[in-house]
N, C-alpha and C positions, 0 to 999 in steps of 0.2 A: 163808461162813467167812472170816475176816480170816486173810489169806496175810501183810499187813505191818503191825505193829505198832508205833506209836509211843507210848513211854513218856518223858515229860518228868518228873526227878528233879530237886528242889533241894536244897537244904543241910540243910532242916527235915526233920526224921525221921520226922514222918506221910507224906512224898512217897515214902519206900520201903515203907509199908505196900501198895501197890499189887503190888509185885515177885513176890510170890508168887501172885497171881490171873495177872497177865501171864504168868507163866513155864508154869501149868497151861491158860492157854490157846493158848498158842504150841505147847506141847507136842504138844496135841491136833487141834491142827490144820493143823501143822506148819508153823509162821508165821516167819519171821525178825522180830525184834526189835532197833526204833533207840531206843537210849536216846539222853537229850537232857539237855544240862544250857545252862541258858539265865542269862549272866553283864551286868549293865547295860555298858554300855562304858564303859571305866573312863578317870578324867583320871590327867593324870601327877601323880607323888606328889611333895609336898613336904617338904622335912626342914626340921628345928627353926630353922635358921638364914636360911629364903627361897630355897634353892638347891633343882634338880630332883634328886630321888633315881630317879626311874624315868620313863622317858616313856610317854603311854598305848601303847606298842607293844608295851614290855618287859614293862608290867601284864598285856597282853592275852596274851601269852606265856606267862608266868607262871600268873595263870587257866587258861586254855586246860590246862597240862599238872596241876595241880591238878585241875580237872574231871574230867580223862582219866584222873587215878587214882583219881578216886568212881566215875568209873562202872565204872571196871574191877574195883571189890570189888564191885558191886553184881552185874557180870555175872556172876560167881562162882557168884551165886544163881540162873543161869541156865543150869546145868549142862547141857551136849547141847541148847540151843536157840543157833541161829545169832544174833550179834547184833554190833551195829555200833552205835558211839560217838561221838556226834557233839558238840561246842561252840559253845554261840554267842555272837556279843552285841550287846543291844537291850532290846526291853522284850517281856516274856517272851511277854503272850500274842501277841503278832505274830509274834515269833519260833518258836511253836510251832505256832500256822498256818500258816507259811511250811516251816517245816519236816514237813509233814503233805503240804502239795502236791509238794514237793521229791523225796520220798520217795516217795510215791505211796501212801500210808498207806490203809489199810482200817480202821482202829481207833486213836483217841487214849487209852491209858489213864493218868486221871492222879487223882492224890489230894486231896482238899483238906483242911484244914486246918476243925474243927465252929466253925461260925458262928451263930448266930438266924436266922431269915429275913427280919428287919426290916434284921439288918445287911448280906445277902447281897445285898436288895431295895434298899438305899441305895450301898451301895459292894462292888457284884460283883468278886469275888478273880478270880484270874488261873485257875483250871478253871471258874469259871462262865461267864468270857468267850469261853475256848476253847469249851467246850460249846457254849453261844449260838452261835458263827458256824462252828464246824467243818465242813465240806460233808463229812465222813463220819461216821459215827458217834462218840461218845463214852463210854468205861465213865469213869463219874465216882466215886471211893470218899471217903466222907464221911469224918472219921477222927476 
């Protein structure tokens, strides 16, 4: 039985097609669930004239609490299961395996986004990479 579950969400709307399998397996088996939103590190912004509008800190700030309100509508859908909200940033699949060990995760579940196999087999997405190297299991949902 996965006791911890990790669900990595991005911004693309097939990554919440997962939310509802997660939530009926957490349920059942009374799991606490880490959602994840994984953000590149951001440079500082620049405005029209050459001058810094925002430095990568403010960005990452910024991000960070943006995240924290996706995933707190997502957790919604997570009604009566315990669950915890986490932000990152780097590149995503590091970031999600790092965050699988960190957590001490029993289950990565995460959605991908329907590819060919010839494209999956030339340039694996970010769940097929996770899957590949996760040392715990992976539910992978095609979408």
């Amino acid at each position: 039985m996965a006791k911890r579950i990790l669900a990595p969400i991005d911004s693309r709307e097939h990554s919440e097609t997962i939310v509802p399998i997660v939530s009926a397996l957490a349920r059942g088996a009374g799991s606490t669930v880490r959602l994840l939103r994984v953000f590149p590190v951001p440079d500082r912004v620049i405005g029209t004239h050459g001058r810094t509008v925002a430095y990568a800190d403010q960005e990452m700030a910024r991000l960070t609490a943006e995240g924290l309100d996706d995933l707190r509508r997502i957790e919604a859908q997570l009604d009566g299961v315990p669950v915890e909200s986490v932000v990152r940033f780097g590149e995503a699949a590091e970031e999600i395996l790092l965050e699988a060990e960190a957590f001490g995760a029993d289950l990565v579940a995460v959605a991908a986004a329907r590819r060919s196999r010839l494209g999956r087999a030339l340039v694996p997405g970010v769940a097929e990479r996770v899957a590949g190297k996760a040392p715990v299991p992976t539910l992978l949902l095609r979408g």
